[in-house]
Phi, psi and omega in degrees: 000131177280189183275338139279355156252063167233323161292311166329293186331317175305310169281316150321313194273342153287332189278329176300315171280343165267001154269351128332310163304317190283323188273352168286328174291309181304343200244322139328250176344352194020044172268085210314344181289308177271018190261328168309331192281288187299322196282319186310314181334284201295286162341306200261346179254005155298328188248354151324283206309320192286330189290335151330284198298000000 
């Protein structure tokens, strides 16, 4: 892997964790809206990383 996608990688997988947080904080909150939100979130940088790899 070169060094610059290793840093992308890098930066998905941070963005990937807070969008984990916001959906845990959405799901305390049972706020059905950003839990919607947060999971398309996680999906699509989920479909990022594979495309990285």
């Amino acid at each position: 892997m070169e060094k610059e996608m290793i840093t992308i990688l890098a930066q998905l997988l941070t963005a990937m964790k807070d969008a984990v947080y916001e959906l845990e904080k959405a799901q305390k909150a049972k706020d059905l809206d950003k839990i919607a939100m947060a999971k398309s979130e996680i999906i699509n940088l989920k479909n990022q990383i594979d495309r990285l790899l």
